[in-house]
Backbone as JSON Lines, residues from 0, in Angstrom:
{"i":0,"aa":"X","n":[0.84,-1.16,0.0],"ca":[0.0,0.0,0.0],"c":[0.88,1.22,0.0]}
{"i":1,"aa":"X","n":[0.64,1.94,-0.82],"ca":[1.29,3.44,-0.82],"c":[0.34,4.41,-0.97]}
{"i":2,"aa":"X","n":[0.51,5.7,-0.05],"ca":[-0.12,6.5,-0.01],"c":[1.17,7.46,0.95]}
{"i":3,"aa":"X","n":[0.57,9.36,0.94],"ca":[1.83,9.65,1.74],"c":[0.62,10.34,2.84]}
{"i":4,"aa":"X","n":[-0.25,9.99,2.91],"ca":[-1.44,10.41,3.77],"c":[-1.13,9.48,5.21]}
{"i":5,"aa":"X","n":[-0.79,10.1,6.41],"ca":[-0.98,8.76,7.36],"c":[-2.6,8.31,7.73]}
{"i":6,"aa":"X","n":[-3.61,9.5,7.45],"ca":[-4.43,8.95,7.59],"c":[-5.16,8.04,6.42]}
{"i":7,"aa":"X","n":[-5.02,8.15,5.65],"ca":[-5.23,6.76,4.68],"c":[-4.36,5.53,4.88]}
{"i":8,"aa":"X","n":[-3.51,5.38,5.29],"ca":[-2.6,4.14,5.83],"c":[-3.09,3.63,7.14]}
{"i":9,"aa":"X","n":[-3.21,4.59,7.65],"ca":[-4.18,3.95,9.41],"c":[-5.36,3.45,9.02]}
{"i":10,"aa":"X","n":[-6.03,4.23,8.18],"ca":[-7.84,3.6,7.92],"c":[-7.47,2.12,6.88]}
{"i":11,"aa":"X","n":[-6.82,2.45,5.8],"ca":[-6.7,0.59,5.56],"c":[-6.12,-0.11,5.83]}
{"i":12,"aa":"X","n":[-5.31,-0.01,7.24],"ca":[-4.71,-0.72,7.95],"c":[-5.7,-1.28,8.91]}
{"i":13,"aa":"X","n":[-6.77,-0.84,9.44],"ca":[-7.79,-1.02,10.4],"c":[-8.54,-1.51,9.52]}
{"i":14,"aa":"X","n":[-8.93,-1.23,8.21],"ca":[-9.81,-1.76,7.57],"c":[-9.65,-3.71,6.92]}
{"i":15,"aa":"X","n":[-8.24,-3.63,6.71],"ca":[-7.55,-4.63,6.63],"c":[-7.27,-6.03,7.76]}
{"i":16,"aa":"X","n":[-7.06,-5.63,8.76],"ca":[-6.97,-5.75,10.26],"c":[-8.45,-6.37,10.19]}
{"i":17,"aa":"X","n":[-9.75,-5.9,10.38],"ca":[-11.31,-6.04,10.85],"c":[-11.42,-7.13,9.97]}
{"i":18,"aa":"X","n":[-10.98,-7.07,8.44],"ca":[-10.89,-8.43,7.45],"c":[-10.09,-9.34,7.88]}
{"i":19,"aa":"X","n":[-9.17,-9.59,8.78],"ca":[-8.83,-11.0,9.26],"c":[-7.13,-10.48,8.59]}
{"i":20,"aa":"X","n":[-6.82,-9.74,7.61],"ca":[-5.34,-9.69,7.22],"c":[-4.68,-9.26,8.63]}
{"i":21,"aa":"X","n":[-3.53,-9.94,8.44],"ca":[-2.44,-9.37,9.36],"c":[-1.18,-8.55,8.95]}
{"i":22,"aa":"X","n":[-1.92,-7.42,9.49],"ca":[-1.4,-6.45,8.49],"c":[0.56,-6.12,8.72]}
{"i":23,"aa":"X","n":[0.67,-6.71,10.08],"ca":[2.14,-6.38,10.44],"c":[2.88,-7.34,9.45]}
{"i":24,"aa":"X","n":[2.58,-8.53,9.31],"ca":[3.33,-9.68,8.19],"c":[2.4,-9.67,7.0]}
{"i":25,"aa":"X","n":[1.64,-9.14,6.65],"ca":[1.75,-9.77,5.33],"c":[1.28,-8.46,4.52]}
{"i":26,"aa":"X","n":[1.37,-7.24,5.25],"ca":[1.18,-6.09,4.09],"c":[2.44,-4.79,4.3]}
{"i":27,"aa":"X","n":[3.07,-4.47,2.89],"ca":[3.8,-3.69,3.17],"c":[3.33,-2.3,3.11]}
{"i":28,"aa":"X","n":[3.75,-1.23,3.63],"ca":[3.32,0.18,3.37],"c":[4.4,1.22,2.83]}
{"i":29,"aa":"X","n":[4.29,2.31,2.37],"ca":[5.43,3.15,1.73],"c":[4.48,4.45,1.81]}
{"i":30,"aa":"X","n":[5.0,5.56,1.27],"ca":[4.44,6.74,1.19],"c":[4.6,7.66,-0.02]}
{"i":31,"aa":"X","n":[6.14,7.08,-1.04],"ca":[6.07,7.37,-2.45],"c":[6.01,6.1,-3.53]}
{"i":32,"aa":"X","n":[5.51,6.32,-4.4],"ca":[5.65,5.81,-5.49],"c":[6.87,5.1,-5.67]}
{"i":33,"aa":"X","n":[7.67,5.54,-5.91],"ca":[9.2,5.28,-5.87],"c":[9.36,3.97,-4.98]}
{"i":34,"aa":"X","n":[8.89,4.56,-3.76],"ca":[9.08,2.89,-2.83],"c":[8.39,1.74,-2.98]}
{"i":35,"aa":"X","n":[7.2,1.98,-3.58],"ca":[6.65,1.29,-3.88],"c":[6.86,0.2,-5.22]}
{"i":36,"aa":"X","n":[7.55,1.05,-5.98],"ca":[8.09,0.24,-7.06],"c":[9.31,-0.45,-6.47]}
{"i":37,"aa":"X","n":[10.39,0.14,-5.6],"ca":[11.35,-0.67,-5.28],"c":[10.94,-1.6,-4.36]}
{"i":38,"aa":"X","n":[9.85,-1.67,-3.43],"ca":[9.78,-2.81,-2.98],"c":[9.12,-3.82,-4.05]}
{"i":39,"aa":"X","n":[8.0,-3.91,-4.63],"ca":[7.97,-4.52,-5.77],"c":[9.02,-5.6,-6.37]}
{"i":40,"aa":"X","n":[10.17,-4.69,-7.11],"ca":[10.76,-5.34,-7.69],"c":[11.84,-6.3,-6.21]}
{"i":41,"aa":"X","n":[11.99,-5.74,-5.05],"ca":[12.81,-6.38,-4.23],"c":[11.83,-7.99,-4.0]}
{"i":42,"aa":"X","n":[10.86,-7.63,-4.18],"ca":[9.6,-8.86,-3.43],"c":[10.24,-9.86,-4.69]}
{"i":43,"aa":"X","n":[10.29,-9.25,-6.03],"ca":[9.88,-10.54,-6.92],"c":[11.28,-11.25,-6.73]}
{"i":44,"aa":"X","n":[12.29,-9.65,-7.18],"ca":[13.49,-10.92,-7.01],"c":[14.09,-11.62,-5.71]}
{"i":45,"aa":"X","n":[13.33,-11.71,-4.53],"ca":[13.29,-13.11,-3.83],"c":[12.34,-13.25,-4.0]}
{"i":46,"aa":"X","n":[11.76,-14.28,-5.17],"ca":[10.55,-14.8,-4.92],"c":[9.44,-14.61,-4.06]}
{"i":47,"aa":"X","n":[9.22,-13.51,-4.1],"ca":[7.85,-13.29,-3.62],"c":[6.78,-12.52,-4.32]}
{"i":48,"aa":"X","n":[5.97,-12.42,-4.29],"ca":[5.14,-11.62,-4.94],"c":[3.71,-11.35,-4.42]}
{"i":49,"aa":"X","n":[3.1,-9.84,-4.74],"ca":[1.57,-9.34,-4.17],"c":[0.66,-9.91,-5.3]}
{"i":50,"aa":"X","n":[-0.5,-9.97,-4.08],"ca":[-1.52,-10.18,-4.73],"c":[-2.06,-9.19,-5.14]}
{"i":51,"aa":"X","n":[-2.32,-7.73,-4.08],"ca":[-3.0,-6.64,-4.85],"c":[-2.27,-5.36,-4.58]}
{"i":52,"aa":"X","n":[-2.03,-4.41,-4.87],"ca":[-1.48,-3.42,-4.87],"c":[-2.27,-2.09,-4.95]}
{"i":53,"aa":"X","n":[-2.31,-1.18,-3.58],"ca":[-3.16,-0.11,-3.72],"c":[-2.21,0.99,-3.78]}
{"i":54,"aa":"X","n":[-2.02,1.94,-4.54],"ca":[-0.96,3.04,-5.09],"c":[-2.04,4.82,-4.85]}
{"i":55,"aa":"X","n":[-1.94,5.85,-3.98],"ca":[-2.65,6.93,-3.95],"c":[-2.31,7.51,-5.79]}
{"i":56,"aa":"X","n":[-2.61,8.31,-6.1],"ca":[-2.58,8.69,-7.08],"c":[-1.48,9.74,-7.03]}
{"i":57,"aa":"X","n":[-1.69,10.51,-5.85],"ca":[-0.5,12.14,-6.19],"c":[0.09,12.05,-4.6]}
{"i":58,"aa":"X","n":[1.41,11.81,-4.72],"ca":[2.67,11.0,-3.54],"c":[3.54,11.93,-4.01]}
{"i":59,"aa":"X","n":[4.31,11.87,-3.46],"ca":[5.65,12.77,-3.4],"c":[6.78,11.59,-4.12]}
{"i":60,"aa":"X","n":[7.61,12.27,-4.89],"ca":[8.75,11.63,-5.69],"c":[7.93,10.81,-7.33]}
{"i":61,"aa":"X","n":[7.3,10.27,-6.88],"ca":[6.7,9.64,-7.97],"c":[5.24,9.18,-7.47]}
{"i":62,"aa":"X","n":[4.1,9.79,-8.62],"ca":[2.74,9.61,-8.06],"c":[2.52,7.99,-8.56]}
{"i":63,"aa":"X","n":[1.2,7.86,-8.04],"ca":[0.99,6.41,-8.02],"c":[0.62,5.46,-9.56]}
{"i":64,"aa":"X","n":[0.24,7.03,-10.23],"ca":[0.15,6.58,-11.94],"c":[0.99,6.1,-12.52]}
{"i":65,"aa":"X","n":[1.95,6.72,-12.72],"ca":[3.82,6.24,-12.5],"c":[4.11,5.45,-12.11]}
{"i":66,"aa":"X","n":[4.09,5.31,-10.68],"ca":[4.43,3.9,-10.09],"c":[3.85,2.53,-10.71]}
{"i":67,"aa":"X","n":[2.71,2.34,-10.78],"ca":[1.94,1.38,-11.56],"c":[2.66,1.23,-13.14]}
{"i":68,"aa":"X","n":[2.81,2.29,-13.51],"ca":[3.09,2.02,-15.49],"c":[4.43,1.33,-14.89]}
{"i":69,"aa":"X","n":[5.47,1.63,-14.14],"ca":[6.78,0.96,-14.14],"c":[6.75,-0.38,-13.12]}
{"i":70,"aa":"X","n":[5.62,-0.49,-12.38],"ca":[5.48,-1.74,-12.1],"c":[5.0,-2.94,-13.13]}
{"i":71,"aa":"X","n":[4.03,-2.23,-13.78],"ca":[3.66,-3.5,-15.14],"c":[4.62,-3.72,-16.01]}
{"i":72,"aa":"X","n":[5.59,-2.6,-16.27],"ca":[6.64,-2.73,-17.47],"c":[7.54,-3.27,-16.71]}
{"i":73,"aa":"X","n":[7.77,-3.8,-15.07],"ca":[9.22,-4.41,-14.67],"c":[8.16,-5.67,-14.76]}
{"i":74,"aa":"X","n":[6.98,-6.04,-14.19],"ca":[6.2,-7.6,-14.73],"c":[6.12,-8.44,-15.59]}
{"i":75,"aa":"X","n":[6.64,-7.06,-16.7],"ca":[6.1,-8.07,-17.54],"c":[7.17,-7.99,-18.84]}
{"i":76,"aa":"X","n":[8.35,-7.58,-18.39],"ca":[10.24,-7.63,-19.31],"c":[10.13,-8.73,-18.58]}
């Protein structure tokens, strides 16, 4: 999840949390774009990978539109 709002990170963290996820292990958070793509690519190359990815739209360093186009183009080289 990226967003640079803490209050959008607290609310789908609680919202996440009430759904049964555990949000300390199994969801990461960031606040730019940027991090969000580098964790990304850190997840795949140790084998790991997300199931869903929520990106704010306008983040500091790189907005979340951005982030997404260079996450599908590192998915899918």
């Amino acid at each position: 999840m990226a967003d640079d709002e803490e209050f959008c990170l607290a609310s789908m963290k609680a919202m996440l949390f009430k759904a049964g996820v555990d949000v300390e292990n199994q969801v990461d958070f960031c606040i730019t774009g940027l991090e969000a793509v580098d964790q990304v690519k850190d997840a795949y190359l140790n084998n790991m990978s997300y199931l869903v990815i929520f990106t704010d739209f306008n983040m500091p360093i790189m907005n979340g539109i951005d982030a997404t186009a260079q996450i599908r183009t590192f998915l899918t080289d």
